[in-house]
GUVOFI-228454 format. One record per residue: residue number from 1; residue in three letters; chain; x, y, z of N, C-alpha, C in turn. Coordinates in Angstrom, 1 decimal. Each point is the difference from the previous one (the first is absolute). Example, Ala and Ser with C-alpha at 12.3 -4.5 7.8 and 13.67 -1.06 7.14 Angstrom:
<rs>
{1, 'Ala', 'A', {13.2, -5.7, 7.8}, {-0.9, 1.2, 0.0}, {0.9, 1.2, 0.0}},
{2, 'Ser', 'A', {-0.4, 1.1, -0.7}, {0.9, 1.1, 0.0}, {-0.8, 1.1, 0.8}},
</rs>
This chain:
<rs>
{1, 'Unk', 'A', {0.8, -1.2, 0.0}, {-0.8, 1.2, 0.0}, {0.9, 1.3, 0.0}},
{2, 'Unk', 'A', {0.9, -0.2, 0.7}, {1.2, 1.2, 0.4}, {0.6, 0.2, -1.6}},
{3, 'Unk', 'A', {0.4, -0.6, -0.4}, {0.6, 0.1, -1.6}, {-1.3, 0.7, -0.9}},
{4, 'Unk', 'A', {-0.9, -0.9, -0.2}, {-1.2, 0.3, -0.8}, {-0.3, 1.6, 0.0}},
{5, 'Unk', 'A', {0.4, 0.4, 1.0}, {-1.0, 1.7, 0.0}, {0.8, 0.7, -0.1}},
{6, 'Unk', 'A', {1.1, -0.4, 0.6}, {1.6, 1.0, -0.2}, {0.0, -0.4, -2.1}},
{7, 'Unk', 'A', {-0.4, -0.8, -0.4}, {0.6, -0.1, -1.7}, {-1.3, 0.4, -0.2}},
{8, 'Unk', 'A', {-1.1, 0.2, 0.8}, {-1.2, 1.0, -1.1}, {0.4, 1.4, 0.1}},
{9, 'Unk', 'A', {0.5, 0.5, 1.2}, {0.8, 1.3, 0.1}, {0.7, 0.5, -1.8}},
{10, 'Unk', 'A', {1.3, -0.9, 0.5}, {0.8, -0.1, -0.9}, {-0.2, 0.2, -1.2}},
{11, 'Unk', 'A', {-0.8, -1.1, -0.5}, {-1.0, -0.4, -1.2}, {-0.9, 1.7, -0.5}},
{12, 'Unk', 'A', {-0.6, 0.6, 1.1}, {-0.9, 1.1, -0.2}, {1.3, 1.7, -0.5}},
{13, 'Unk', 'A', {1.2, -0.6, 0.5}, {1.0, 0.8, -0.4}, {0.4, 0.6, -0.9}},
{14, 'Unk', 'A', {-0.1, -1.5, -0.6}, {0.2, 0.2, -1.7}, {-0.6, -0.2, -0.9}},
{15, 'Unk', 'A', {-1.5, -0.5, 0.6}, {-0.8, 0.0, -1.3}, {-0.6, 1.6, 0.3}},
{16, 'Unk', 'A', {-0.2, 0.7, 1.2}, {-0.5, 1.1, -0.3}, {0.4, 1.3, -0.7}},
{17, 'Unk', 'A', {1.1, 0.2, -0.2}, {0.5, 0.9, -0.9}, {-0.2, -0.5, -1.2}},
{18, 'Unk', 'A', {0.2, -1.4, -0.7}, {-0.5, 0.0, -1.2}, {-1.3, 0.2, -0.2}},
{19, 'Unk', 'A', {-1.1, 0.0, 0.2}, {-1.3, 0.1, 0.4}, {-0.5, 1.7, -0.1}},
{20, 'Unk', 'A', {0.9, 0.4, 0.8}, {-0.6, 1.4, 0.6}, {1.2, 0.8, -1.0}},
{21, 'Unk', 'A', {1.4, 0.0, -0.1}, {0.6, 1.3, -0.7}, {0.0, -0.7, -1.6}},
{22, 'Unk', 'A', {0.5, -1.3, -0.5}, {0.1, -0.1, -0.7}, {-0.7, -0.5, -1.5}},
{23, 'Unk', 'A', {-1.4, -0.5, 0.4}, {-0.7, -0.2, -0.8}, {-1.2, 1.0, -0.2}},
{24, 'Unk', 'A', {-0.2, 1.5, 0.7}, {-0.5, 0.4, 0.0}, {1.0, 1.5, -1.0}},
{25, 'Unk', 'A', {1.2, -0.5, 0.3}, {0.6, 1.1, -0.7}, {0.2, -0.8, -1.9}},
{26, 'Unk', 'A', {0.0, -0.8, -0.2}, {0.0, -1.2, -1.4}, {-1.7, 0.7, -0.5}},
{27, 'Unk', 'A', {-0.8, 0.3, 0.8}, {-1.4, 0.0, -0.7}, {-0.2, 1.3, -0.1}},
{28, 'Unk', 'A', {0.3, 0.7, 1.1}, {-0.3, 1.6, -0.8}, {1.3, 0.4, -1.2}},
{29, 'Unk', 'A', {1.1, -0.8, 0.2}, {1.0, 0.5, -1.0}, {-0.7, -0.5, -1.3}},
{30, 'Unk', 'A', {-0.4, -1.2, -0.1}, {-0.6, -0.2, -1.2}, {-1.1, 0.9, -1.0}},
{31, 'Unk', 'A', {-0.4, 0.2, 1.2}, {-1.5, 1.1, -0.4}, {0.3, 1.6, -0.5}},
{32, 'Unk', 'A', {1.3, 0.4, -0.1}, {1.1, 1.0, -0.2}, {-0.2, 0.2, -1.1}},
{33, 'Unk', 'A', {-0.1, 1.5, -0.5}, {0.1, 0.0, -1.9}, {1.7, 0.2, 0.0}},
{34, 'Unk', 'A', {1.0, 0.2, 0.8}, {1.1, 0.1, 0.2}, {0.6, -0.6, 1.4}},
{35, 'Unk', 'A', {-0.1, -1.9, -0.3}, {0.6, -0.6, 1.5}, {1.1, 0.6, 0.1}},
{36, 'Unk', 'A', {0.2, -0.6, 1.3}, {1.7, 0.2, 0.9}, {0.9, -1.0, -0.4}},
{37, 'Unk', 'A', {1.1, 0.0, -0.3}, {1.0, -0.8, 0.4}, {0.2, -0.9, 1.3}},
{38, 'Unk', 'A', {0.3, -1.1, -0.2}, {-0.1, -0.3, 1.2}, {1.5, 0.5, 0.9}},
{39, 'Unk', 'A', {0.8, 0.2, -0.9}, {1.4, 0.8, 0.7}, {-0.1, 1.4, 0.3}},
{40, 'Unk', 'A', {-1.1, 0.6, -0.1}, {-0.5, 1.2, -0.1}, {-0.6, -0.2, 1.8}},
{41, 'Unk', 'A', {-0.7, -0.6, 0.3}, {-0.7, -0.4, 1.1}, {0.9, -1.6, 1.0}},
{42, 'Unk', 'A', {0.6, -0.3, 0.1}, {0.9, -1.1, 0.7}, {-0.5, 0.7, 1.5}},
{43, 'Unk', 'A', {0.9, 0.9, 0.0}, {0.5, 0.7, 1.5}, {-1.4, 0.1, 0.2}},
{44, 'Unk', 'A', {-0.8, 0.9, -0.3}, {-1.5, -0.3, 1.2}, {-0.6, -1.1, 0.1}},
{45, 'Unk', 'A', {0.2, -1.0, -0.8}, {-0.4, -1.4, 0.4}, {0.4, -0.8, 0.4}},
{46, 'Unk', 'A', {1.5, 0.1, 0.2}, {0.9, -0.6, 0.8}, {-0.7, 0.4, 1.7}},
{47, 'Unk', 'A', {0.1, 1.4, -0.2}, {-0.4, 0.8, 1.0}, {-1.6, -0.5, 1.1}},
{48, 'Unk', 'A', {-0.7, 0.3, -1.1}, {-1.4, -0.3, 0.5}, {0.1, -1.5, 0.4}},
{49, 'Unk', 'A', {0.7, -1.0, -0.9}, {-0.3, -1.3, 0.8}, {0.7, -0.3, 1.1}},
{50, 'Unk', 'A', {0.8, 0.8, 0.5}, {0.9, -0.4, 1.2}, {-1.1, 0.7, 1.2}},
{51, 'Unk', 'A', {-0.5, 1.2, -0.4}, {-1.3, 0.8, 1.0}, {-0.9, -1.1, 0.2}},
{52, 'Unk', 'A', {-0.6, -0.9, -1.5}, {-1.4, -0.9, 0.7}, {0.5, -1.2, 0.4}},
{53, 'Unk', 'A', {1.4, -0.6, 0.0}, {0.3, -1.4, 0.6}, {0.8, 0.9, 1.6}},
{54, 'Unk', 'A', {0.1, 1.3, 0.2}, {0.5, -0.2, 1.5}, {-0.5, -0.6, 1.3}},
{55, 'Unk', 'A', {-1.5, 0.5, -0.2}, {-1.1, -0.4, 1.2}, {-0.1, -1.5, 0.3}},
{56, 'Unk', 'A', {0.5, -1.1, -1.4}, {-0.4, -1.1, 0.3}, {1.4, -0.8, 0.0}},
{57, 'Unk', 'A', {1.1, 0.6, -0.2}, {1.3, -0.3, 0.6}, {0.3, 0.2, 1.4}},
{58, 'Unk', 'A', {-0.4, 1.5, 0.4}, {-0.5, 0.1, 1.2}, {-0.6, -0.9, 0.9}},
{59, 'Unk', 'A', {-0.9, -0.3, -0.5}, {-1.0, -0.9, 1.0}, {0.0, -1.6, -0.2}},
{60, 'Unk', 'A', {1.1, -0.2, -1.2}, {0.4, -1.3, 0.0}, {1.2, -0.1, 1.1}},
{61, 'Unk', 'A', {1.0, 0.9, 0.2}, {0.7, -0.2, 1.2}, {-0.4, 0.2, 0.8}},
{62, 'Unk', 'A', {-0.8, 0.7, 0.4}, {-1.0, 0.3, 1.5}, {-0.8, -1.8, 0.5}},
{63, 'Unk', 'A', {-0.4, 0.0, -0.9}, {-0.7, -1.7, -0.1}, {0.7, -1.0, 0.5}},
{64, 'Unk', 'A', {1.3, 0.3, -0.7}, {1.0, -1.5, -0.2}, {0.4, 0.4, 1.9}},
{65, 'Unk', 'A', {0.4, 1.1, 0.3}, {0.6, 0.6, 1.5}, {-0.9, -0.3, 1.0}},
{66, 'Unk', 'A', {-1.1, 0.3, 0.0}, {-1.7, -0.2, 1.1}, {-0.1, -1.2, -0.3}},
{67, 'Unk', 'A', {-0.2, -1.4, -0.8}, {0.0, -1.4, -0.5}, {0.7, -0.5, 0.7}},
{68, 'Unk', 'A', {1.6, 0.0, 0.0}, {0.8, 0.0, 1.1}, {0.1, -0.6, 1.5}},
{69, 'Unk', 'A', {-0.1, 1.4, 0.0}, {-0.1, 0.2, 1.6}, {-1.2, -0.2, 0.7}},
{70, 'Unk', 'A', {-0.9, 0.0, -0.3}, {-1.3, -0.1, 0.7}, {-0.9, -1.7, 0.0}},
{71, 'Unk', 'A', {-1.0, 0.3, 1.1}, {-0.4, -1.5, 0.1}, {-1.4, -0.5, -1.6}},
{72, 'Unk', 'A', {0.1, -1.0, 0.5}, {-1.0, -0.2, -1.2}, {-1.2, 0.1, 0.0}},
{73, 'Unk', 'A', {-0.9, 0.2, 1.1}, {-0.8, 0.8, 0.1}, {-0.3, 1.4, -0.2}},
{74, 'Unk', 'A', {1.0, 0.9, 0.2}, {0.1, 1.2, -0.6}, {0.0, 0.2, -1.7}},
{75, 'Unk', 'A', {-0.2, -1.2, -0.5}, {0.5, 0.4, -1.6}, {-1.1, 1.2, -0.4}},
{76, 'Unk', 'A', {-1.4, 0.1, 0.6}, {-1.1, 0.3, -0.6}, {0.5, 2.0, 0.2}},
{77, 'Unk', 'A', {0.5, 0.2, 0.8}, {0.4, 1.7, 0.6}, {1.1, 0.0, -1.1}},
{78, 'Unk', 'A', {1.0, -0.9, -0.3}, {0.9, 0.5, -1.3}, {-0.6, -0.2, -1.5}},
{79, 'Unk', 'A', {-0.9, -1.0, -0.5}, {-0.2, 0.1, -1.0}, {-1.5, 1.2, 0.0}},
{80, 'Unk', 'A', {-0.9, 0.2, 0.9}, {-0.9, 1.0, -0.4}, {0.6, 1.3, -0.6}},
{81, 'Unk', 'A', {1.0, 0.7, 1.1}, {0.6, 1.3, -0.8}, {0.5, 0.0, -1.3}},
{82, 'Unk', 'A', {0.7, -1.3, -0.9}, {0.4, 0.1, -1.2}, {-1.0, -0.2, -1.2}},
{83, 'Unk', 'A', {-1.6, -0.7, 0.7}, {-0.4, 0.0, -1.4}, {-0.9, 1.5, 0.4}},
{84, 'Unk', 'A', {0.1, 0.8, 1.4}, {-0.5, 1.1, -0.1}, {0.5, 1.1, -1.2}},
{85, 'Unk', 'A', {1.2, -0.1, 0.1}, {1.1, 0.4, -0.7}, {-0.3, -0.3, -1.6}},
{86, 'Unk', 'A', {-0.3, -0.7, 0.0}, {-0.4, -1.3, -1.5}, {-0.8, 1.0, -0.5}},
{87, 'Unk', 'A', {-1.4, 0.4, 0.6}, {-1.3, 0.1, -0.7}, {0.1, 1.3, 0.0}},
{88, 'Unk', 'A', {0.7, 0.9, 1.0}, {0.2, 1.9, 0.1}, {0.4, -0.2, -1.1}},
{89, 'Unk', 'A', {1.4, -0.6, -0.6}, {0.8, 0.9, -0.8}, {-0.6, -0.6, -1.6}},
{90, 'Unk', 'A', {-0.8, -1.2, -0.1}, {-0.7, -0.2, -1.1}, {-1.0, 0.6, -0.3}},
{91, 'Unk', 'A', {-0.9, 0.8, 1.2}, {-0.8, 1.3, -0.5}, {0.8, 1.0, -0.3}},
{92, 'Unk', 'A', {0.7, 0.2, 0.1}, {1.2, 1.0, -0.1}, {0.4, 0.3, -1.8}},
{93, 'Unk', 'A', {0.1, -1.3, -0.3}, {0.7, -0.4, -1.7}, {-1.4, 0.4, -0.3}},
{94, 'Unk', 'A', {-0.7, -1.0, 0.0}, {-1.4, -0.1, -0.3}, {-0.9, 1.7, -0.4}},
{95, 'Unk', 'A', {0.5, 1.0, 0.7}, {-0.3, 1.0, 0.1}, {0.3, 1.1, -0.9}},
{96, 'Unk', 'A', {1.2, -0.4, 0.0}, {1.3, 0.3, -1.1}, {-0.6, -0.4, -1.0}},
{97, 'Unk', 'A', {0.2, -0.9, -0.5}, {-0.2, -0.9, -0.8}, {-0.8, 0.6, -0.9}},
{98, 'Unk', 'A', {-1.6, 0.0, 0.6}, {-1.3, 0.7, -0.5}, {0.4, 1.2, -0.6}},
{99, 'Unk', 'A', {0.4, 1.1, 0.8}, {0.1, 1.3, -0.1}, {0.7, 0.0, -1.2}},
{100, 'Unk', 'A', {1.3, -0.5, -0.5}, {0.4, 0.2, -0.6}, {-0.3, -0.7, -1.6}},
{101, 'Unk', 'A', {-0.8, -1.0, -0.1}, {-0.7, -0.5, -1.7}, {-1.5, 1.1, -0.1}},
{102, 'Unk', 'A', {-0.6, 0.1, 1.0}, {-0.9, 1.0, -0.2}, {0.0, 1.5, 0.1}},
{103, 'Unk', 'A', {1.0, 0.5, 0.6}, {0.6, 1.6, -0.3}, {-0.4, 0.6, -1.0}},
{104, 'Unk', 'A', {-0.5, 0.5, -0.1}, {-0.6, 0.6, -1.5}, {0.9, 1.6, -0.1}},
{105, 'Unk', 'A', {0.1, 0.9, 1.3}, {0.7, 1.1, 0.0}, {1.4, -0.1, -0.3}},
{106, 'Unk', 'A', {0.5, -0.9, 0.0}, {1.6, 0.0, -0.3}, {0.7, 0.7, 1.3}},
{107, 'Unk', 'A', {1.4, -0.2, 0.2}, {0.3, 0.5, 1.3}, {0.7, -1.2, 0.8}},
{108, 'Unk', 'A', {0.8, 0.0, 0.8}, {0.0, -0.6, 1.3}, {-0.6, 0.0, 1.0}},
{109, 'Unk', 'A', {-0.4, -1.1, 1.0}, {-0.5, 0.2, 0.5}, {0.5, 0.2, 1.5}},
{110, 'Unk', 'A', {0.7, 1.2, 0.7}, {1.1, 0.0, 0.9}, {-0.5, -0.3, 1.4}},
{111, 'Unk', 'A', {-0.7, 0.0, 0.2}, {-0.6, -1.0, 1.3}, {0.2, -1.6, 0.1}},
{112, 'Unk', 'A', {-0.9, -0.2, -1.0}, {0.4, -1.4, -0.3}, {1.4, -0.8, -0.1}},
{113, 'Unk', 'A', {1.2, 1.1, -0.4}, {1.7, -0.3, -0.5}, {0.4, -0.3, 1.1}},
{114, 'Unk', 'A', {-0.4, 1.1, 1.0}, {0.7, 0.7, 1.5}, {-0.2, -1.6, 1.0}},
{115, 'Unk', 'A', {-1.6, -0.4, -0.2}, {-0.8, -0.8, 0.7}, {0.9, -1.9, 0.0}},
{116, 'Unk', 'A', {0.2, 0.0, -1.4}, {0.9, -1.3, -0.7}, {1.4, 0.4, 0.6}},
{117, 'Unk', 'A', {0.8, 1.0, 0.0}, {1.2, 0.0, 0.4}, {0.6, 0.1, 1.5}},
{118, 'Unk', 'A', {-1.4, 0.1, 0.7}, {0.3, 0.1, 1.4}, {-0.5, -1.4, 0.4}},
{119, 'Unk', 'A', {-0.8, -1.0, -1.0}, {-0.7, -1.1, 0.7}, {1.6, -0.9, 0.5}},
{120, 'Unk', 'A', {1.4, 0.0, -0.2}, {0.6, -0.6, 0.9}, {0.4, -0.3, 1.2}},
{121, 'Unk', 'A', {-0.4, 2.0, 0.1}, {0.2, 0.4, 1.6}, {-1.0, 0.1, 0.9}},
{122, 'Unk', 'A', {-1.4, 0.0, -1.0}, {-1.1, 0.0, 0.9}, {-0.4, -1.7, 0.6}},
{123, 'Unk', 'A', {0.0, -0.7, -1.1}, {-1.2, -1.6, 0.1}, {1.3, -0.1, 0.8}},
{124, 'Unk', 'A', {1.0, -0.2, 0.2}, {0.8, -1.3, 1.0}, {-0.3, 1.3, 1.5}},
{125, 'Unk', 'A', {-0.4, 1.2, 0.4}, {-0.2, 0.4, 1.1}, {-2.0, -0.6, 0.3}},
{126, 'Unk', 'A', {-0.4, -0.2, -1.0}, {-1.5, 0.0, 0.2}, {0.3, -1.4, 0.4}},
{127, 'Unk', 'A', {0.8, -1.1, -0.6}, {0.5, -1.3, 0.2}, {0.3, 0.0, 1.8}},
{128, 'Unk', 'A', {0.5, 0.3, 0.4}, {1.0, 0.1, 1.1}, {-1.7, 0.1, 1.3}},
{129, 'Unk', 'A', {-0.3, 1.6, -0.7}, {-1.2, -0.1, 1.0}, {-1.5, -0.9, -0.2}},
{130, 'Unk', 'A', {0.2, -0.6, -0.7}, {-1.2, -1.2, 0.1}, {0.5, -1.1, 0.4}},
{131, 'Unk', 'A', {1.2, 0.0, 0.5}, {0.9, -1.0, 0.5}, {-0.5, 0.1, 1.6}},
{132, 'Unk', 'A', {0.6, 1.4, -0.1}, {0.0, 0.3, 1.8}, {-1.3, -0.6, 0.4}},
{133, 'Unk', 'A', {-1.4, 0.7, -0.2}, {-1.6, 0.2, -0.4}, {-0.3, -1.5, 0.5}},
{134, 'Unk', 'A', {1.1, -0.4, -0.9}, {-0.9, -2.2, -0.2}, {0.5, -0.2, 1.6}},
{135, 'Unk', 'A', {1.5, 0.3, -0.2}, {0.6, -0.7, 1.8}, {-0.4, 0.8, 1.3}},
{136, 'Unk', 'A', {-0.9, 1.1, -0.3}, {-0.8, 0.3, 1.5}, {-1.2, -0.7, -0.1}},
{137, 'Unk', 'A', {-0.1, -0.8, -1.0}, {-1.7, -0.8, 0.6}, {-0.1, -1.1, 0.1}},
</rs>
């Protein structure tokens, strides 16, 4: 079980940047009356997929560390905060995601950028305190 959820971490690491920066950046480039280069764009996709696999690198070592050390009845207080973590940050893409095939005004959308680039530093603190939350009850 200890392996299993630590390699769905893992696993969510690297499939979510292809998912969320890279296949979304292949379909609107297509839709382009003048695509991008892909050498033209590397660096922010290099970029962005290291931003959507941190939270779950993150919390795949948080996992593998609390798995550990703790009893086996506690597994339920370590794995609830990660798939809390799981479903914030997939309404998160998800949100994204929308905003950006249906945009009609053109623009970025700088709430939404700010929101994605802070989710490494936010979800593993929202992580931490649903941790604490579970072990007072």
């Amino acid at each position: 079980m200890k392996n299993r959820i630590v390699s769905l971490w893992w696993l969510c690491a690297a499939f979510f940047p292809l998912v969320v920066i890279w296949l979304p950046f292949y379909i609107i480039n297509a839709a382009r009356a003048n695509p991008l280069t892909f050498s033209d764009e590397l660096f922010p996709l290099i970029f962005g997929s290291l931003f959507a696999a941190a939270p779950f690198v993150i919390l795949a070592l948080w996992t593998k560390k609390k798995l550990a050390i703790s009893n086996p009845e506690n597994r339920r207080v370590i794995l609830i905060p990660g798939f809390v973590v799981l479903i914030l940050y997939s309404i998160l893409v998800i949100w994204i995601l929308f905003d950006t095939f249906t945009r009609k005004s053109g623009g970025a959308n700088i709430g939404s950028g700010v929101l994605l680039f802070t989710a490494p530093v936010i979800l593993p603190l929202i992580m931490v305190i649903t941790n604490q939350i579970l072990k007072k009850k």
